[in-house]
C-alpha positions in Angstrom: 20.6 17.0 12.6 20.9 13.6 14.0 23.3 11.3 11.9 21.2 8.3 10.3 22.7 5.0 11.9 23.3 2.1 9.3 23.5 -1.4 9.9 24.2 -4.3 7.7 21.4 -7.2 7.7 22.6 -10.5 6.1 19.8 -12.0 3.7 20.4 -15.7 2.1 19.2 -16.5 -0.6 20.1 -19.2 -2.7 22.5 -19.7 -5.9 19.8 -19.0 -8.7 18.1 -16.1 -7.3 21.3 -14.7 -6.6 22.0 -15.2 -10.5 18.9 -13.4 -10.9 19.4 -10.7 -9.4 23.3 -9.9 -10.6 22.0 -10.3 -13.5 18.8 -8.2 -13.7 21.0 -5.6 -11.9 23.9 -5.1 -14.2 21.1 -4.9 -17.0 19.3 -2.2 -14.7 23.2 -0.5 -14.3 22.8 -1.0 -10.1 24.1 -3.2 -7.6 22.7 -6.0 -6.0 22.5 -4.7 -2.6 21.1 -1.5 -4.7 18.1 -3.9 -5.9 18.0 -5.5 -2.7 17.2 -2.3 -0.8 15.1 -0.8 -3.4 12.8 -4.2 -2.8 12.7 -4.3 0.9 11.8 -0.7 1.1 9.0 -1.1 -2.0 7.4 -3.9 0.0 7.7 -2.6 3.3 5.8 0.5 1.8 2.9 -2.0 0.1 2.9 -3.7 3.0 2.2 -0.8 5.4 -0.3 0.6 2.8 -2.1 -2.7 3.1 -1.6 -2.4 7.0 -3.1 1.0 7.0 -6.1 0.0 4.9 -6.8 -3.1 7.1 -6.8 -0.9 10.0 -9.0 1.6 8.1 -11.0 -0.9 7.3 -11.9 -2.5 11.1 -12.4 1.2 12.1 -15.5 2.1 9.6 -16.6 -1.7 10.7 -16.9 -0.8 14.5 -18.1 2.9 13.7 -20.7 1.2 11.4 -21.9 -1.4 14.1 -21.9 1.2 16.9 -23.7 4.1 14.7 -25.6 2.3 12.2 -25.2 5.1 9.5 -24.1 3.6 6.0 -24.7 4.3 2.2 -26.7 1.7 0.3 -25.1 0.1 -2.5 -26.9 1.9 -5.0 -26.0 5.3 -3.5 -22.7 4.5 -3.1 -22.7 3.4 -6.8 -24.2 6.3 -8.4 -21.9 8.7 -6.3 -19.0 7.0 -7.6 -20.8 7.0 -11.2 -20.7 10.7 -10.9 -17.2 11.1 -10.1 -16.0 9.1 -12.9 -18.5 11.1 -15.4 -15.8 13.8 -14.2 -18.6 15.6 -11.3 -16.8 16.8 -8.4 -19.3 16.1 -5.4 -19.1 15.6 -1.6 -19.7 11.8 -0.9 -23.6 11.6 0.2 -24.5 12.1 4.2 -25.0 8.7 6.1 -28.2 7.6 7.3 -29.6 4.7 9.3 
């Protein structure tokens, strides 16, 4: 197993979010550098979500313009009507 390297990153902040934070982490029973890391990782993982999605997004955009197949709004609507009235159905097939 490889050993996980660790490296210390400084990070400045200044004299009243650094109250903050002591403080919010002695109510929570952690550290600071425990809240610190806990924050970093939970935005870098909204962040790559958001990334994802972006990228996601741009792909169905150039399929779309290069295939022409889509839902209509109303089909797309009605499908998702069904799945909230708790039916479990396939989404509907593309056309042009």
């Amino acid at each position: 197993m490889a050993e996980k390297i660790i490296r210390p990153t400084a990070v400045k902040i200044d004299h009243v979010t650094n109250e903050r934070l002591k403080k919010l982490a002695e109510s929570r029973r952690r550290t600071p550098h425990w809240m610190i890391l806990e924050a970093v990782r939970q935005y870098l993982d909204r962040e790559e979500k958001r990334e994802a999605f972006h990228r996601e997004g741009i792909g169905a955009w150039k399929e779309y313009q290069l295939s022409g197949l889509h839902l209509t709004f109303e089909e797309a609507d009605a499908w998702l009507a069904r799945l909230e009235a708790g039916q479990d159905e396939d989404i509907p097939p593309c056309h042009d």
